[in-house]
C-alpha positions as CSV (number, residue, x, y, z in Angstrom):
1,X,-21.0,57.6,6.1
2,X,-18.8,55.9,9.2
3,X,-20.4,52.6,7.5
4,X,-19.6,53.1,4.0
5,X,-16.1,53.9,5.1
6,X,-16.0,50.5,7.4
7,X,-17.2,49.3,4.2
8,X,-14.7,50.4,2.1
9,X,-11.8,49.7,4.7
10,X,-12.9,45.8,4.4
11,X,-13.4,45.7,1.2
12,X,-9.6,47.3,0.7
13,X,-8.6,44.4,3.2
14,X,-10.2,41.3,1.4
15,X,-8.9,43.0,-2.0
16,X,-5.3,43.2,-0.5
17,X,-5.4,39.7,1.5
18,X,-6.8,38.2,-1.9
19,X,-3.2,39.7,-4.1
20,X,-1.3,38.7,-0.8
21,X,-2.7,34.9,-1.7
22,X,-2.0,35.0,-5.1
23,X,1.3,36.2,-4.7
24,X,2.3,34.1,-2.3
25,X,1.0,31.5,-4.6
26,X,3.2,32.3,-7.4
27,X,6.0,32.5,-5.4
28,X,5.5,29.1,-3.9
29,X,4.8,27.9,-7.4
30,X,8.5,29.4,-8.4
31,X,10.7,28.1,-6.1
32,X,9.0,24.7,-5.8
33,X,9.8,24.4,-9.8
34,X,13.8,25.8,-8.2
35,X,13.8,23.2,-5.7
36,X,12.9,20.3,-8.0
37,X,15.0,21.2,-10.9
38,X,17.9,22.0,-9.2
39,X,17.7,21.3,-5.3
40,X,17.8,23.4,-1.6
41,X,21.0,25.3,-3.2
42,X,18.6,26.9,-5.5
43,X,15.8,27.5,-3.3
44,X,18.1,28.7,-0.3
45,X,19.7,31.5,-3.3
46,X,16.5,32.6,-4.0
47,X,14.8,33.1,-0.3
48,X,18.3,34.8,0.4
49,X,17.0,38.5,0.6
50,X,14.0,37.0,3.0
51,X,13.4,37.5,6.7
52,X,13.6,34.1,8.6
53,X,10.2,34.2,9.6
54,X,8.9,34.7,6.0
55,X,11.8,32.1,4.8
56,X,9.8,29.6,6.9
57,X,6.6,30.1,5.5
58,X,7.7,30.2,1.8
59,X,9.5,26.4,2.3
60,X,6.6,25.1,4.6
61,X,4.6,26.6,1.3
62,X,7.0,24.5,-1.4
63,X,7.1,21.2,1.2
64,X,3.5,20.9,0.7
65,X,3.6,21.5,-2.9
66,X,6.0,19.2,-3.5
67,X,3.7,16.6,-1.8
68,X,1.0,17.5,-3.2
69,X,2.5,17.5,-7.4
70,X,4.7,14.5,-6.7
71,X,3.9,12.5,-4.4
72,X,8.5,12.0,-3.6
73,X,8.2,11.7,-0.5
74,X,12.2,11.6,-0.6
75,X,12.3,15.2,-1.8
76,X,9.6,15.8,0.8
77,X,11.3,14.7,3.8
78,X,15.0,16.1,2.4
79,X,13.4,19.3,1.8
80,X,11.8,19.3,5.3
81,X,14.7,18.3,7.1
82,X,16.5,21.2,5.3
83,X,13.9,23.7,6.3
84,X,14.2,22.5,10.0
85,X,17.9,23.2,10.0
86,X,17.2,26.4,9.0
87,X,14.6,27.1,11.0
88,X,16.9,26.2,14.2
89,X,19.5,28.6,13.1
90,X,16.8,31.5,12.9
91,X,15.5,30.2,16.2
92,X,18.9,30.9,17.9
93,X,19.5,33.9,16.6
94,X,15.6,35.7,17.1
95,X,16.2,39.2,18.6
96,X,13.0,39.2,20.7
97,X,10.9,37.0,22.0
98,X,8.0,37.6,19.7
99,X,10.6,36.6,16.5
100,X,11.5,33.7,18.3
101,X,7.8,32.4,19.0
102,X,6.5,33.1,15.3
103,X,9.8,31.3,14.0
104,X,8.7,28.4,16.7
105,X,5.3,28.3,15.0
106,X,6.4,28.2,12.1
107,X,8.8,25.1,12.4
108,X,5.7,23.9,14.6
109,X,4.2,23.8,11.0
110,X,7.0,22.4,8.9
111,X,7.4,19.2,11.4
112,X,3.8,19.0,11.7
113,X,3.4,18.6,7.9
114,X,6.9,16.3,7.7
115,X,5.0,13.7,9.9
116,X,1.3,13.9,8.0
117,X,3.3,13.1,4.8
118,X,5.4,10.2,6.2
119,X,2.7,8.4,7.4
120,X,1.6,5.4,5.8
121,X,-2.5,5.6,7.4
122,X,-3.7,7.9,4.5
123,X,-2.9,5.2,1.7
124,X,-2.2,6.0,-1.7
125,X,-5.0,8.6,-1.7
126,X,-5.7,9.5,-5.7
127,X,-2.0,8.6,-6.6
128,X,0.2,6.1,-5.2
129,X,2.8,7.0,-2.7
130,X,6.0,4.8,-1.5
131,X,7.5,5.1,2.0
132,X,10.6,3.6,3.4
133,X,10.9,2.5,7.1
134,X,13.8,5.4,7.7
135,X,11.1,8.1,5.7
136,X,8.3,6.7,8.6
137,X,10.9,6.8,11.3
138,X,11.5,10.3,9.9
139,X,7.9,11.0,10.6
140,X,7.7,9.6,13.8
141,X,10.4,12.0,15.1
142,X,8.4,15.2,13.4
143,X,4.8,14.2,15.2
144,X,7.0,14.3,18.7
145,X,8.9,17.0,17.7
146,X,5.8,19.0,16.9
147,X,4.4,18.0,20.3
148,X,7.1,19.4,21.6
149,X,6.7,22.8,20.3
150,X,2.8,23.0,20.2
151,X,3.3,22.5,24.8
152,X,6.3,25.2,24.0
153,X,4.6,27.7,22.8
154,X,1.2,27.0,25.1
155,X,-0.8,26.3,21.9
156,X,-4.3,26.3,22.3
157,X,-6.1,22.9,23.3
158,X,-7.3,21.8,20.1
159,X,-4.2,22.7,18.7
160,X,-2.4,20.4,21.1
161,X,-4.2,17.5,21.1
162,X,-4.3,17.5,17.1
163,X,-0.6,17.1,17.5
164,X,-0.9,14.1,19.9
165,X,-3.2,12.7,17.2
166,X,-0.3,12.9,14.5
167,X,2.0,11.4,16.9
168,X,-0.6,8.4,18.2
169,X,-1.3,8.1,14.8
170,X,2.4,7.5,14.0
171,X,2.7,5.1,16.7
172,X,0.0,2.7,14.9
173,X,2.3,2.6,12.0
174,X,5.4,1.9,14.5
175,X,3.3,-1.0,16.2
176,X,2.9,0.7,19.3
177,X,-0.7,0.0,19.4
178,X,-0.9,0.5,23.3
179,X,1.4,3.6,22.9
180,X,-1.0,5.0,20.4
181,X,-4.3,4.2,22.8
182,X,-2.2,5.9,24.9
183,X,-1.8,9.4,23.6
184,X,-5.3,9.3,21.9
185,X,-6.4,9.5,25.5
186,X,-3.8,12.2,26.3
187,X,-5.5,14.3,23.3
188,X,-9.3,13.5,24.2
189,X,-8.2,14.5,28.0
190,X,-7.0,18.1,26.3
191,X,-10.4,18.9,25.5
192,X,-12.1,20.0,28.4
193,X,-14.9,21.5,26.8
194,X,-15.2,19.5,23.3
195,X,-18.4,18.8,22.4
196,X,-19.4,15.2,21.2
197,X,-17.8,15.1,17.6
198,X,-14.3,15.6,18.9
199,X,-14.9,13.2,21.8
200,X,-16.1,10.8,18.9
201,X,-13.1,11.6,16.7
202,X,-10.5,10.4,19.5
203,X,-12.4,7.4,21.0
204,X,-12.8,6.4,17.0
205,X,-9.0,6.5,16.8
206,X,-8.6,4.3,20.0
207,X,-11.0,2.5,18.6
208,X,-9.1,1.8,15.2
209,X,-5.8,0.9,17.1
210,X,-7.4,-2.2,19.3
211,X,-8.7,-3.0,15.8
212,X,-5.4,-3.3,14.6
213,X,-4.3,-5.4,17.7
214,X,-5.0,-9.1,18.2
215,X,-8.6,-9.7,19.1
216,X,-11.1,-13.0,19.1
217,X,-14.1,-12.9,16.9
218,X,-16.3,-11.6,19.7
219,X,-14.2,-8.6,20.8
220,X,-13.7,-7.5,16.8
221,X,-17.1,-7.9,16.5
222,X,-18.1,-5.2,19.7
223,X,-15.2,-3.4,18.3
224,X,-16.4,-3.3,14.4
225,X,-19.8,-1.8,16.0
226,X,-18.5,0.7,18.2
227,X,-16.9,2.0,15.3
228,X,-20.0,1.6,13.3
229,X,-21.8,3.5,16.0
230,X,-19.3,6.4,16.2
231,X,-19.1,7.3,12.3
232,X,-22.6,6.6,12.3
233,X,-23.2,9.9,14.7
234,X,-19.6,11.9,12.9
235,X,-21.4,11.5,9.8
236,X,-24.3,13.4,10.4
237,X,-22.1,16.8,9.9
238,X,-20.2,17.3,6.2
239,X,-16.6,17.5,8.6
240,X,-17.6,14.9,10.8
241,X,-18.2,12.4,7.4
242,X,-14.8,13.4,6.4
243,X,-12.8,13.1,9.5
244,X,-14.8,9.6,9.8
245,X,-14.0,8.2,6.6
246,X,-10.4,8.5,7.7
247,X,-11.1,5.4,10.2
248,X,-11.2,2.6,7.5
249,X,-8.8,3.8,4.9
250,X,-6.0,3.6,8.3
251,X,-7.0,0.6,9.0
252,X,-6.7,-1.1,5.1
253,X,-3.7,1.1,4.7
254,X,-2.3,0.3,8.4
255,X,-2.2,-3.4,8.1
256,X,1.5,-3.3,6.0
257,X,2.9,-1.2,9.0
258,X,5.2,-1.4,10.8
259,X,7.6,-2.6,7.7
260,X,11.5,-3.0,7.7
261,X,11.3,-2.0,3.8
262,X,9.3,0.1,1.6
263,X,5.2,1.0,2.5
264,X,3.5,0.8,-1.1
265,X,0.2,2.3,-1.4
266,X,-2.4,3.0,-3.7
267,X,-5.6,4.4,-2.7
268,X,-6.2,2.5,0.5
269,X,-4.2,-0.4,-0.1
270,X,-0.9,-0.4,1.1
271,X,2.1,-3.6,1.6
272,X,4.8,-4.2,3.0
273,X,7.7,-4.7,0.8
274,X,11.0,-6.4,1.5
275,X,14.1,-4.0,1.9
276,X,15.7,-5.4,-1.4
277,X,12.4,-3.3,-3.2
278,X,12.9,-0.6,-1.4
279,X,17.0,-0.4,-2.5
280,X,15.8,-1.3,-6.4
């Protein structure tokens, strides 16, 4: 009987996690068609009633969607910035400190996905995407800022050194290629214990970033194979394909960056247009 009722009480969980999902899904679904029919006015009206905390989540929720059905990554970053602002202003005013952490997380969250949509290294994906050198910029700030709040709140290692990915990955895209070898050796050095997939992962990002640096024919080519080699030994897992197949799309998509216009991309390739495109 004390099994069937342990039973029960998980099934009863996954049941009311599962409507939890879908609602939040719908309600994502709602005020993302708010926000682009009629802007933050709209969405901030109807998450009125909300606690901060939930607030958060619930933009976070229509920032990605927004990405992910339009590809504006001006609506994206205006919507972000928004959400930031507000987050700040719960921030200041959290009662306890537990408020104030999960609010902290949760504009952890918001930056974090602010940066991974600004930057130019995923290329066009399936549809094409356009980013302007201020939108990039923009992106650059969110990686740090996320830094800043993952060593804040004592985030776990992993946690911490995916965020120094997203800001060494923005560096790439600045130019900073020595920057970005950089803090892709501050990440690996977070990962005390990692096993030889995430050591892989970083030293394939330093990798990709002396790849994008000046180099004769001879240090491309022991470059070219010590990424070979690592994606070769990533691939063997179904993540470790994935994360791997990241390495050459960056680097097609990467060569446009840093530009002073507009970052045009579709699937991996990317160029760099001149700032009279980018004001068309």
């Amino acid at each position: 009987m004390k099994h069937l009722l342990l039973a029960l009480a998980i099934g009863a969980g996954a049941a009311a996690e599962s409507k939890e999902r879908e609602e939040y899904r719908q309600a994502v679904e709602s005020l993302t068609t708010a926000y682009l029919e009629q802007g933050t006015p709209a969405l901030d009206e109807r998450l009125a009633d909300q606690q901060p905390a939930t607030r958060l989540l619930l933009m976070n929720g229509v920032l990605a969607r927004t990405y992910w059905t339009t590809r504006d990554i001006e609506r994206v970053a205006a919507l972000a910035q928004h959400a930031l602002v507000a987050a700040d202003a719960a921030i200041n005013g959290a009662p306890d400190a537990a408020t104030r952490r999960t609010l902290l997380e949760r504009k952890g969250a918001i930056a974090y996905n602010l940066a991974s949509y600004a930057w130019p290294g995923w290329g066009g994906e399936d549809a094409g995407v356009v980013l302007t050198a201020a939108q990039v910029r923009a992106g650059l700030d969110a990686a740090w800022l996320n830094v800043e709040i993952q060593q804040q709140l004592d985030s776990e290692e992993k946690k911490r050194a995916h965020s120094l990915w997203l800001a060494g990955a923005h560096q790439l895209a600045a130019g900073d290629r020595s920057g970005a070898v950089a803090t892709f050796k501050r990440a690996r050095a977070l990962l005390r214990d990692a096993d030889e997939q995430q050591e892989d992962y970083y030293d394939g990002w330093t990798t990709v970033a002396k790849l994008l640096g000046p180099a004769d024919a001879d240090q491309r080519a022991a470059l070219e194979h010590r990424l070979d080699e690592i994606v070769q030994r990533m691939s063997q897992t179904k993540d470790g394909k994935f994360f791997a197949g990241q390495y050459g799309v960056a680097l097609s998509a990467l060569r446009a960056a840093p530009c002073p216009g507009a970052i045009v991309c579709a699937q991996a390739d990317c160029a760099c247009m001149d700032s009279a495109v980018e004001d068309e």
